[in-house]
ZAFITI-970383 format. One record per residue (C-alpha): residue in one letter; chain; x, y, z; residue number from 1. Coordinates in Angstrom, 1 decimal. Layout:
BEGIN
<node><kedo>A</kedo><bake>A</bake><px>X</px><py>Y</py><pz>Z</pz><pase>NUM</pase></node>
...
% end
This chain:
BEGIN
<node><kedo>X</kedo><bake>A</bake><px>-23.3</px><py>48.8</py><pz>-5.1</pz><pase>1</pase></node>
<node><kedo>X</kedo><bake>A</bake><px>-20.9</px><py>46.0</py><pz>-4.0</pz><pase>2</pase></node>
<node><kedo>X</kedo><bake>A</bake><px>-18.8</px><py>44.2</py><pz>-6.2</pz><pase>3</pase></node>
<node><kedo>X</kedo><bake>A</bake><px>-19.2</px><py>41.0</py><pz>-4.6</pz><pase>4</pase></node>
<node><kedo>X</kedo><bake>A</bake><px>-22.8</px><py>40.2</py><pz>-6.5</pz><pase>5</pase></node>
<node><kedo>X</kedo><bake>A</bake><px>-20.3</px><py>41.0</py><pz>-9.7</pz><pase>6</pase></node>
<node><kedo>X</kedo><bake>A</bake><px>-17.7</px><py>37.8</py><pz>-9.2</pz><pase>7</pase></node>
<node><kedo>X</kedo><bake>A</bake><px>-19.7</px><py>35.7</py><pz>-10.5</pz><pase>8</pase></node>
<node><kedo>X</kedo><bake>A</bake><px>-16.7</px><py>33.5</py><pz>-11.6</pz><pase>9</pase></node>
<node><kedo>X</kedo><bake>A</bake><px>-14.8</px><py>31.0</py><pz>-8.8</pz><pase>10</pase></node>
<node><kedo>X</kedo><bake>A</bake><px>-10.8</px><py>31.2</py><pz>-9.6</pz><pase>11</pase></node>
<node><kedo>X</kedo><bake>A</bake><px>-8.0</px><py>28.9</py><pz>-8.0</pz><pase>12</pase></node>
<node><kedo>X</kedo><bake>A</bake><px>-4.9</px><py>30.6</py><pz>-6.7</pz><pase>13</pase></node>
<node><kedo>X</kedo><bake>A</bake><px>-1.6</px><py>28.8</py><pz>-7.2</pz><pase>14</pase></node>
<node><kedo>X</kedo><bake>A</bake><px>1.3</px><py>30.3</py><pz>-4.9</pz><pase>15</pase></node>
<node><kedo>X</kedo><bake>A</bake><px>4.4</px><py>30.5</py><pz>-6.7</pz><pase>16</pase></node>
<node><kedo>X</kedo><bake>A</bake><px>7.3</px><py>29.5</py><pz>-4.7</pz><pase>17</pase></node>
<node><kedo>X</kedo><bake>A</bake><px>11.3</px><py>28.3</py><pz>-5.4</pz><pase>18</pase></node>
<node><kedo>X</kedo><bake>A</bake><px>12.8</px><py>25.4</py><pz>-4.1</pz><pase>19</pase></node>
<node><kedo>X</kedo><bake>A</bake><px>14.4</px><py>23.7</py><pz>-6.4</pz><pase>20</pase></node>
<node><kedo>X</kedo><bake>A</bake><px>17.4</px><py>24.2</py><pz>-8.8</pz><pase>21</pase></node>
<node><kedo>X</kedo><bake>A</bake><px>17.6</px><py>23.2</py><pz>-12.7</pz><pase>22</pase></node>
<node><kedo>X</kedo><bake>A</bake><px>20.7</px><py>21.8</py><pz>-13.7</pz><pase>23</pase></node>
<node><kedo>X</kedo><bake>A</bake><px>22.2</px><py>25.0</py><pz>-14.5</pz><pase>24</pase></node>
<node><kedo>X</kedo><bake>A</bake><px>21.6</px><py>25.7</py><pz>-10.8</pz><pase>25</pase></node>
<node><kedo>X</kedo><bake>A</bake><px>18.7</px><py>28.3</py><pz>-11.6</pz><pase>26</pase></node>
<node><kedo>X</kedo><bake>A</bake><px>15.7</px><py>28.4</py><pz>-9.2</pz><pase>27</pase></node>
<node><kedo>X</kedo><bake>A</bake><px>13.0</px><py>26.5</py><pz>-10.7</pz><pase>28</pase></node>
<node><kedo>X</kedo><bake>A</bake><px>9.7</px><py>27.9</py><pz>-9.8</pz><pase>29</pase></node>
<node><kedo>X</kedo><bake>A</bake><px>6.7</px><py>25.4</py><pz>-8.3</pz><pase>30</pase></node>
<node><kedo>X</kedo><bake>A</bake><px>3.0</px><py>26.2</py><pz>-7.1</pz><pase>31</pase></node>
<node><kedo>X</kedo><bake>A</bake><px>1.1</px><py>25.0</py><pz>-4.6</pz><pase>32</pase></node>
<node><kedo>X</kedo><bake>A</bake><px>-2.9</px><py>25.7</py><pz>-4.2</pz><pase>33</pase></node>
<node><kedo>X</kedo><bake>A</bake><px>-3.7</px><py>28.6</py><pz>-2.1</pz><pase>34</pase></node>
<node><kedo>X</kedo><bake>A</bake><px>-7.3</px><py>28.1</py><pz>-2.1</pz><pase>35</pase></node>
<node><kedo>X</kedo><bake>A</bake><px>-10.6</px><py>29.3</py><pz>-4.1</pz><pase>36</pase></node>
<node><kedo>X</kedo><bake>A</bake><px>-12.0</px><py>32.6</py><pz>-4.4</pz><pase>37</pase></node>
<node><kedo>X</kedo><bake>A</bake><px>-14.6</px><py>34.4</py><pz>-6.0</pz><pase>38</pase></node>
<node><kedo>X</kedo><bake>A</bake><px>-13.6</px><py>36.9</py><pz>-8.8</pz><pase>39</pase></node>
<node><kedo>X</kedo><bake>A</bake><px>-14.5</px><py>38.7</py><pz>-12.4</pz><pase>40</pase></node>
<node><kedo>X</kedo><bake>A</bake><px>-12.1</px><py>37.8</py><pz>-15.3</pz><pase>41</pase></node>
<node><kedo>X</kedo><bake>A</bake><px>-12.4</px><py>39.8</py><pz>-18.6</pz><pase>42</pase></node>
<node><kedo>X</kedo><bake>A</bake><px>-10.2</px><py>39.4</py><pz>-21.6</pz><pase>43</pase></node>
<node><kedo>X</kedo><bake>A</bake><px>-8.1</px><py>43.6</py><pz>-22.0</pz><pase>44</pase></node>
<node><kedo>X</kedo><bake>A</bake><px>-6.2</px><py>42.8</py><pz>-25.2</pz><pase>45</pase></node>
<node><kedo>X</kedo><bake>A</bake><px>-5.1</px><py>40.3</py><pz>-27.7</pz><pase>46</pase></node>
<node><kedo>X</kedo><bake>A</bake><px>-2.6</px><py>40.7</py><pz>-30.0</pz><pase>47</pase></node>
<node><kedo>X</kedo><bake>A</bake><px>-0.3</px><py>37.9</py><pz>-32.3</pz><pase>48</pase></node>
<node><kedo>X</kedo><bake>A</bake><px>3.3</px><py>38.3</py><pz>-32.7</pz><pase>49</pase></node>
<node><kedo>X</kedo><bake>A</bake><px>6.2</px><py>36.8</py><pz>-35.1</pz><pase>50</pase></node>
<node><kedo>X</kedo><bake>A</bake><px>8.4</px><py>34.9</py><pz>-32.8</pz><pase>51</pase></node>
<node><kedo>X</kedo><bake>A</bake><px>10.0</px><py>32.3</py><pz>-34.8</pz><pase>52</pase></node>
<node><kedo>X</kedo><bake>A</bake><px>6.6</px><py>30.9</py><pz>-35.5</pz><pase>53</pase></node>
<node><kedo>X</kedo><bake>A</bake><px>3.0</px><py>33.0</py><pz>-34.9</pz><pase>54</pase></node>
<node><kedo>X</kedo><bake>A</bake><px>2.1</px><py>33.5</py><pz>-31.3</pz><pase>55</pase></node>
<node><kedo>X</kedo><bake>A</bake><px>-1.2</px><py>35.0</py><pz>-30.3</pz><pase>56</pase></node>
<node><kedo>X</kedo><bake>A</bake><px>-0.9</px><py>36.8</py><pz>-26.7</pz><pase>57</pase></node>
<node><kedo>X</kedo><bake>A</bake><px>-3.9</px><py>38.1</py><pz>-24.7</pz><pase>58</pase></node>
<node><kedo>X</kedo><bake>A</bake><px>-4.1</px><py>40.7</py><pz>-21.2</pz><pase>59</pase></node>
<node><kedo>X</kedo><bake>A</bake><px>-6.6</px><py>39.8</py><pz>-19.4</pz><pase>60</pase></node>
<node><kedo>X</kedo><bake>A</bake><px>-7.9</px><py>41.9</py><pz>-15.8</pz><pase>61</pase></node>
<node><kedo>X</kedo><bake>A</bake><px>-8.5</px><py>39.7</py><pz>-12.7</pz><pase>62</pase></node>
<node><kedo>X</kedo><bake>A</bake><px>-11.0</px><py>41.0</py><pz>-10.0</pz><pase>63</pase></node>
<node><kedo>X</kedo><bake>A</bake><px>-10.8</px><py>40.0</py><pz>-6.7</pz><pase>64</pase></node>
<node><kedo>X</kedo><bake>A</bake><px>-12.5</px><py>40.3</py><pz>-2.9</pz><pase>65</pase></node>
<node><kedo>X</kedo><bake>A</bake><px>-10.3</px><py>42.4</py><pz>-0.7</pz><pase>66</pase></node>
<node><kedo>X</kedo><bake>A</bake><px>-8.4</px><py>40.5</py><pz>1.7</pz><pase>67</pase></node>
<node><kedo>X</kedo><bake>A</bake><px>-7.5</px><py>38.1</py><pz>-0.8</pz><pase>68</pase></node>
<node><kedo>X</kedo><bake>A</bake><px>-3.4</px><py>37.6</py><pz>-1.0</pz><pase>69</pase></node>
<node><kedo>X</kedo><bake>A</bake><px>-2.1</px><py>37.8</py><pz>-4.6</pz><pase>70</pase></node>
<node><kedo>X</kedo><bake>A</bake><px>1.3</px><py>38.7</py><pz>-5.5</pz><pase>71</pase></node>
<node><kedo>X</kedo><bake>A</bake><px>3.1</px><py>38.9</py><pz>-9.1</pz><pase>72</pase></node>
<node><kedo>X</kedo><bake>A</bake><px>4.1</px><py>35.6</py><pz>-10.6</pz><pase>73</pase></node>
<node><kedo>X</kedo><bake>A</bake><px>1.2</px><py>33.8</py><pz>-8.7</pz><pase>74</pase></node>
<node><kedo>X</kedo><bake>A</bake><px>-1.0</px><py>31.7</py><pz>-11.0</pz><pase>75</pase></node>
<node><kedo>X</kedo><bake>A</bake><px>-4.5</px><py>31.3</py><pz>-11.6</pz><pase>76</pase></node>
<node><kedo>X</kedo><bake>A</bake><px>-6.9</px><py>28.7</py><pz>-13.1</pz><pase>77</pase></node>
<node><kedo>X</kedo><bake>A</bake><px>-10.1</px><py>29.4</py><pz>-14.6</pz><pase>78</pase></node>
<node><kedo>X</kedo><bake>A</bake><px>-11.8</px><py>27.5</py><pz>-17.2</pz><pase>79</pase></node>
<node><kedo>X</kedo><bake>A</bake><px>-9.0</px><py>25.7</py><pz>-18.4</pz><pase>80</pase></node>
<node><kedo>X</kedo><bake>A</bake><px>-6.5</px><py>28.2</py><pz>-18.6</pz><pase>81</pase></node>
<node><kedo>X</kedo><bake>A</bake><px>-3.4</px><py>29.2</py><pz>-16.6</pz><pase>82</pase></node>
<node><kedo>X</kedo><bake>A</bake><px>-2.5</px><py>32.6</py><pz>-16.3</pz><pase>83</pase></node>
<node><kedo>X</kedo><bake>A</bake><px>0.1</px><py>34.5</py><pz>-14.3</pz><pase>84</pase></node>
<node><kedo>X</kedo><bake>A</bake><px>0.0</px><py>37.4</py><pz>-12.6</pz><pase>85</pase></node>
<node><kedo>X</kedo><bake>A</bake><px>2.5</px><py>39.9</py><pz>-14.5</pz><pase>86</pase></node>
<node><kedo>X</kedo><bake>A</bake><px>2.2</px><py>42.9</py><pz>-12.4</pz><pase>87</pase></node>
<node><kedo>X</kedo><bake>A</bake><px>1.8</px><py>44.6</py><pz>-8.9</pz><pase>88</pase></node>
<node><kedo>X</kedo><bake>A</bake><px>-2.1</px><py>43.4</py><pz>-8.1</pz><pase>89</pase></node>
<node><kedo>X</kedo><bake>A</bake><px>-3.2</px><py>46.5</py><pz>-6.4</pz><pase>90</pase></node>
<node><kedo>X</kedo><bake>A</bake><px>-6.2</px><py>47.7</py><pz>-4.1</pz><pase>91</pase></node>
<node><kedo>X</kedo><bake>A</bake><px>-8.9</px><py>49.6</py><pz>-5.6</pz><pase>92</pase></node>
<node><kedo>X</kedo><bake>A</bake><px>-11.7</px><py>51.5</py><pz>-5.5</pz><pase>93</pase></node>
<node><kedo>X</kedo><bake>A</bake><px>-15.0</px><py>51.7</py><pz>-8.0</pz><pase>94</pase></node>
<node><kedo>X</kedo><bake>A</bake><px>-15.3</px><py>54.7</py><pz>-9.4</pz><pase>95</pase></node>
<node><kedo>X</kedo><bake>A</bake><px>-18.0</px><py>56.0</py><pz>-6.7</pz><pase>96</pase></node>
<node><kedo>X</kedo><bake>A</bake><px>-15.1</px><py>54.9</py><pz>-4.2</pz><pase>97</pase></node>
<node><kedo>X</kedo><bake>A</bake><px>-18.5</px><py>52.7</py><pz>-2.2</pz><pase>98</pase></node>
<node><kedo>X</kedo><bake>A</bake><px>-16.6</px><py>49.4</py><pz>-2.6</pz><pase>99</pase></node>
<node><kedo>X</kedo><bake>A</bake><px>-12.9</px><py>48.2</py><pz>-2.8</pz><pase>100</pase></node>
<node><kedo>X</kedo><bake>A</bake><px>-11.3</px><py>45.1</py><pz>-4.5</pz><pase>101</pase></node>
<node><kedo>X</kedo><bake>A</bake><px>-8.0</px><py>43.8</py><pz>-5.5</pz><pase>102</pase></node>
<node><kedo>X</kedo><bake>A</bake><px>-7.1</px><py>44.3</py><pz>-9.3</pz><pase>103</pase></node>
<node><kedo>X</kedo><bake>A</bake><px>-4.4</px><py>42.4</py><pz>-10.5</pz><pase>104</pase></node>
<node><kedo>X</kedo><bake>A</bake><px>-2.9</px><py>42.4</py><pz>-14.7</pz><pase>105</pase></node>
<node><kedo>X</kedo><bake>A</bake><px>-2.5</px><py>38.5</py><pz>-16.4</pz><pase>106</pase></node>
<node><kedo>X</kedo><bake>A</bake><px>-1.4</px><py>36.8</py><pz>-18.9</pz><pase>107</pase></node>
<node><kedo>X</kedo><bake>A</bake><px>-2.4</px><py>33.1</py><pz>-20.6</pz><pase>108</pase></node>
<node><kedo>X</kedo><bake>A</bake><px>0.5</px><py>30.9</py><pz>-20.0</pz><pase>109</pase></node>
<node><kedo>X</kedo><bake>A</bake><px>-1.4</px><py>27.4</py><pz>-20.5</pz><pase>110</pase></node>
<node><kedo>X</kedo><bake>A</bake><px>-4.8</px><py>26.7</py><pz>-22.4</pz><pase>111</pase></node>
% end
């Protein structure tokens, strides 16, 4: 079975990139749209921590068709929210190895 009757959820990629310097002269980082793609998004964890004030954070696992070009700190928008990519996104294989796809770790950072 394919995975590609599975993503049934179209994501936008934003391509992280640095160009500019803050006034401390660190890199400040801006995106730019790489395009649309079809994907799966699930929600892996959620947990709150103390951090000065409560702070709920939540992993969630980002599906996507092979080919696609992902790399960590890229972002991506889905039904109002931002996330970031906050690991290596990986090729993989189901667990019957008859279809590949790119898996790739995120994070909420807006929404």
């Amino acid at each position: 079975m394919s995975l590609a009757g599975l993503m049934t959820y179209t994501v936008t990629i934003l391509r992280r990139s640095t160009s500019t310097q803050d006034e401390y002269g660190d890199p400040v980082s801006t995106y730019t749209t790489a395009g649309t793609t079809p994907a799966w998004i699930e929600q892996t964890d959620t947990r709150e921590e103390l951090i000065g004030e409560n702070r709920v954070l939540s992993d969630w696992l980002l599906i996507l068709p092979v080919g696609t070009v992902l790399a960590p700190y890229d972002r991506i928008l889905h039904d109002g929210k931002t996330f970031e990519v906050v690991g290596e996104p990986a090729l993989a294989a189901s667990p019957n190895a008859a279809s590949r796809h790119v898996e790739a770790p995120l994070r909420i950072v807006e929404g």
